[in-house]
C-alpha positions as CSV (number, residue, x, y, z in Angstrom):
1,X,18.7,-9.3,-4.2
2,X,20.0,-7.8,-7.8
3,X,18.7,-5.7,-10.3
4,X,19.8,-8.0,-13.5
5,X,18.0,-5.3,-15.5
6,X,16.6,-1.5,-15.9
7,X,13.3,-1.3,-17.7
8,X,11.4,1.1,-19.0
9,X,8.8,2.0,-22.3
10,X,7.2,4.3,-24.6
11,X,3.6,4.9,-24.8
12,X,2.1,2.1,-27.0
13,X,-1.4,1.5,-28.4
14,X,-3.2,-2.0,-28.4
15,X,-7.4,-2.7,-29.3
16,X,-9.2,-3.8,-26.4
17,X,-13.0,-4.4,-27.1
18,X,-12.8,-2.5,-30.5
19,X,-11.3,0.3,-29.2
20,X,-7.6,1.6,-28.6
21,X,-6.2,2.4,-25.5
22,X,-2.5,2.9,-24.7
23,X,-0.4,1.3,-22.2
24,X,3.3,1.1,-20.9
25,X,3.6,-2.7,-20.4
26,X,5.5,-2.9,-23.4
27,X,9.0,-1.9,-21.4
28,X,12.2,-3.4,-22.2
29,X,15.9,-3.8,-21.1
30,X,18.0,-0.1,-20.7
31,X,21.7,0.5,-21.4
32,X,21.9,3.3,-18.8
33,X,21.3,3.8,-15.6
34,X,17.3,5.0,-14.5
35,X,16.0,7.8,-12.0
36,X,13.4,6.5,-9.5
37,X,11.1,9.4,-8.4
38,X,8.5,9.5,-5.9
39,X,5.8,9.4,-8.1
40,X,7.4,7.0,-11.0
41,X,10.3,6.1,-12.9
42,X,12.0,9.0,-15.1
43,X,11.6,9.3,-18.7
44,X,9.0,5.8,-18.1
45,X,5.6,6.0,-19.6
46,X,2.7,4.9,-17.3
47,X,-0.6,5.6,-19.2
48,X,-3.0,5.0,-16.5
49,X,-2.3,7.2,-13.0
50,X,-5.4,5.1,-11.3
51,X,-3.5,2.0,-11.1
52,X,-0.1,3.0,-11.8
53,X,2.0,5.5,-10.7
54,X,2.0,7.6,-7.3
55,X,3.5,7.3,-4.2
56,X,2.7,3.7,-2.9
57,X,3.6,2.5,-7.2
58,X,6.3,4.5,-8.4
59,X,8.2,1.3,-9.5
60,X,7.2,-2.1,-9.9
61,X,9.5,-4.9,-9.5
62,X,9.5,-8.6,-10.5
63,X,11.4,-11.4,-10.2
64,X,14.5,-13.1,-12.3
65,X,13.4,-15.9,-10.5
66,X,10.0,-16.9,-12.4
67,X,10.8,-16.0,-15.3
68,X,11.7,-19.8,-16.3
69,X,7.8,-20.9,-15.3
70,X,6.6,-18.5,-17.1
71,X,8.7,-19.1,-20.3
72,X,7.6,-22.8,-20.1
73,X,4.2,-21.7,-20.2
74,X,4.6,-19.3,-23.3
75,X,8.0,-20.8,-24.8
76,X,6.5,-18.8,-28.1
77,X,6.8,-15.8,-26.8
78,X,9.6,-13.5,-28.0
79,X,11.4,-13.1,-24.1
80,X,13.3,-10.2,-22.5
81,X,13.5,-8.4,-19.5
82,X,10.8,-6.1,-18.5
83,X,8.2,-9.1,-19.9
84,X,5.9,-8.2,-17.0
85,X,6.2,-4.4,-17.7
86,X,8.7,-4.1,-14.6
87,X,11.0,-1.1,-14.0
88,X,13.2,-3.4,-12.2
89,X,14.0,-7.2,-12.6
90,X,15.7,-8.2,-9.8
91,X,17.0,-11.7,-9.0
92,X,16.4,-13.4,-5.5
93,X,13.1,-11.7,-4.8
94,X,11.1,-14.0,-3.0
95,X,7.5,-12.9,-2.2
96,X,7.2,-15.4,0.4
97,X,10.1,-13.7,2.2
98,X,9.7,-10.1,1.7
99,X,7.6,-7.9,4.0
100,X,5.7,-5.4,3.4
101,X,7.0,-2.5,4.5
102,X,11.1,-3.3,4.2
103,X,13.4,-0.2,4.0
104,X,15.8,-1.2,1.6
105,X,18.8,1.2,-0.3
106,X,19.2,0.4,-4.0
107,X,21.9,2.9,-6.1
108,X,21.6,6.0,-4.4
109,X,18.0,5.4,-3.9
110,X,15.6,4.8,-0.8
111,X,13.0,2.2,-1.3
112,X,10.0,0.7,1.1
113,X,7.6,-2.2,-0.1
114,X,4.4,-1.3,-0.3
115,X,1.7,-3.4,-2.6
116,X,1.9,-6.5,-4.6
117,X,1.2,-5.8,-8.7
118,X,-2.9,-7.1,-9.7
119,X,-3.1,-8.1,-13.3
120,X,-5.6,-6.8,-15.9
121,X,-6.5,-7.6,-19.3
122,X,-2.9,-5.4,-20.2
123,X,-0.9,-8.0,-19.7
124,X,-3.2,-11.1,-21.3
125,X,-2.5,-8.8,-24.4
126,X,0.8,-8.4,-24.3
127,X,0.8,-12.8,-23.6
128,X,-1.5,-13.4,-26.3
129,X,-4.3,-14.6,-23.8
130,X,-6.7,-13.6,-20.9
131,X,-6.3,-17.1,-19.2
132,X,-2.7,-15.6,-17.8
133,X,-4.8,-13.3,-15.5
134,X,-6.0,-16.0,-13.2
135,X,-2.7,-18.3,-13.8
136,X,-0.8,-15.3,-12.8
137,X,-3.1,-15.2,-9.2
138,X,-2.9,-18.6,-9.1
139,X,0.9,-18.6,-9.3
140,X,1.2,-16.2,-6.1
141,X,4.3,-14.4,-7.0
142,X,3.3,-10.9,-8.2
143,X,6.3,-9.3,-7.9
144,X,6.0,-5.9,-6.0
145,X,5.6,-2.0,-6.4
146,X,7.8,0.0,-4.2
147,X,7.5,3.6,-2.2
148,X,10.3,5.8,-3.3
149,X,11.3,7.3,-0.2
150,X,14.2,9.3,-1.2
151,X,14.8,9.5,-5.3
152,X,17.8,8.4,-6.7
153,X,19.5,6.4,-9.7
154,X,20.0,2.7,-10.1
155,X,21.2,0.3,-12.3
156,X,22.0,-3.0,-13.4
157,X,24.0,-4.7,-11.1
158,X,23.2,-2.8,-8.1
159,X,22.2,-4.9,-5.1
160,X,19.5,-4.1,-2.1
161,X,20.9,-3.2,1.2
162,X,18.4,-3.5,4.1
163,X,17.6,-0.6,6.1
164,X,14.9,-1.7,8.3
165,X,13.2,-4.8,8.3
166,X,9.2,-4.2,8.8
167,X,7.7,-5.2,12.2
168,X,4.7,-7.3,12.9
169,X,4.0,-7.0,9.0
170,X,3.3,-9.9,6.0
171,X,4.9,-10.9,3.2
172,X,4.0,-9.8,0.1
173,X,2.2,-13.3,-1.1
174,X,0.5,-13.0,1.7
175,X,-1.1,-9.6,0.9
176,X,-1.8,-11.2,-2.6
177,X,-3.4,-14.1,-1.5
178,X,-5.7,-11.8,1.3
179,X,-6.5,-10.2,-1.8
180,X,-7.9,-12.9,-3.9
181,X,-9.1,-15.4,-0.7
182,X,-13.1,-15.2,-0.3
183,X,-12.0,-16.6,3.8
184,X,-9.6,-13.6,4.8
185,X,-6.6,-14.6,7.0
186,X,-7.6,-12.3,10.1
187,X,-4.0,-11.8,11.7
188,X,-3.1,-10.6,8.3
189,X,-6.0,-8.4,7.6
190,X,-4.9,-6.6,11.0
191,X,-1.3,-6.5,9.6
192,X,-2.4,-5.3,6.6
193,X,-4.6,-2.2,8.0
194,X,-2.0,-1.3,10.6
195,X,1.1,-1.2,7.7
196,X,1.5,2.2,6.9
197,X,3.1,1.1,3.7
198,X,0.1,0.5,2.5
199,X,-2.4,2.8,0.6
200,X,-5.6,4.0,3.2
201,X,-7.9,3.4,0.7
202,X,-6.8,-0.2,0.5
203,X,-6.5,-1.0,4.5
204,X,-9.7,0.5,4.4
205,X,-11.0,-2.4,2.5
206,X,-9.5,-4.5,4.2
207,X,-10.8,-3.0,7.6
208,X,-14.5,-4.1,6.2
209,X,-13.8,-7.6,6.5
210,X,-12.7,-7.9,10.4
211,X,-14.7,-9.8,12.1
């Protein structure tokens, strides 16, 4: 995996049911390097600290890789990096493949996997339409957030080094998917609760639907 680009935004206000609300979706491409901390990315704007931001979503990452599906879907769309409001756009992430809970080295940085991204009505905004909410579950490939677990710079160009490869853990597509399913997958709900790169309020959800 590569980081083909840096991303990150100012604070920017939209109208959502009449009223204005500001948001950091709006990121695009940088020319410099970017500082991930443990709680987000520097000089980034994340608006909304309940579902952004933090230790297990200090930096969200999607992939190069969809970005061709998605421009066939919305070839009107004026494209660049950072489209999904990504920090990082990194080519060769495959959900399918990554597990949750991955040590990797990016730049001078130490990253961990932790959730997959959930869309809200942010991002059917920025597209032009709310129908890319459930087209974007549908799809499966959320991209990912990360845990920063020791802060550092990266940049375009910079490739992920594995560290550790998770144990008895899931993929990140799979998480999404145990998300969204009504019939949870009960070898991955007891992945899922037992992943410590995972937030305890969320295993704890998960925890209510073992049978």
């Amino acid at each position: 995996m590569k980081i083909i680009s840096t991303n990150t935004s100012k604070p920017k206000t939209i109208i959502w049911n009449d009223k204005p609300v500001e948001t950091g979706i709006y990121k695009t491409p940088t020319s410099t390097p970017i500082f991930l901390g443990t709680s987000d990315v520097k000089n980034d704007t994340v608006t909304d600290r309940k579902y952004h931001g933090g230790e297990f979503k200090a930096c969200y990452l999607f992939s190069e890789d969809h970005y061709a599906y998605w421009k066939t879907l919305y070839p009107e769309l004026d494209w660049n990096w950072g489209m999904f409001g990504e920090n990082l756009t990194v080519a060769g992430l495959d959900e399918s493949k990554i597990l949750v809970g991955n040590i990797y080295k990016i730049g001078s940085a130490l990253v961990q996997i932790t959730e997959h991204r959930e869309p809200c009505f942010k991002l059917g905004v920025k597209f032009g339409t709310q129908n890319i909410l459930k087209q974007f579950i549908d799809h499966g490939f959320p991209g990912t957030y990360i845990r920063v677990l020791k802060e550092g710079t990266v940049q375009t160009g910079d490739t992920f080094n594995l560290i550790e490869q998770a144990e008895n853990s899931l993929s990140t597509t799979a998480l999404f998917k145990l998300i969204f399913d009504k019939k949870k997958n009960q070898d991955h709900l007891k992945k899922a609760i037992n992943s410590t790169a995972l937030p305890a309020k969320l295993r704890n959800d998960f925890n209510k639907h073992l049978k």
